[in-house]
C-alpha positions, 0 to 999 in steps of 0.5 A: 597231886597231894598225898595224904598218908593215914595214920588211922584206917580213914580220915575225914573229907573236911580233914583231908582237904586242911591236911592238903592245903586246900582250905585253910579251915574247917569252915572253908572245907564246909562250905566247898564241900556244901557248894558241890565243889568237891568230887570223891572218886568222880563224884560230888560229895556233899557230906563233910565226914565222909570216911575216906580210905586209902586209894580214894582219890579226892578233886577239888579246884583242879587239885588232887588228893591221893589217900594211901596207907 
């Protein structure tokens, strides 16, 4: 499991999964994000600029991703 500490109160869906190492680019995010690849608390999210806070948990290609403060 990825943990991604915050510096603000959210960070962005397509910013998390860069700042994870999941994808390499803001392009790559788009389209994993587009294709339904990627769940935010079990469920697929389609939108990109999704604000995520701390204790959202995000899956994508059996990889997790915990936001905390």
């Amino acid at each position: 499991m990825e943990i991604i500490k915050l510096h603000d109160d959210y960070i962005k869906l397509g910013q998390a999964l860069k700042a994870a190492g999941l994808c390499e680019s803001g392009v790559d995010a788009k389209y994993a994000i587009g294709d339904g690849l990627v769940q935010v608390n079990g469920e697929v999210e389609y939108q990109r600029g999704k604000k995520l806070h701390a204790g959202d948990l995000v899956n994508y290609r059996g990889e997790t991703i915990r936001i905390e403060k």
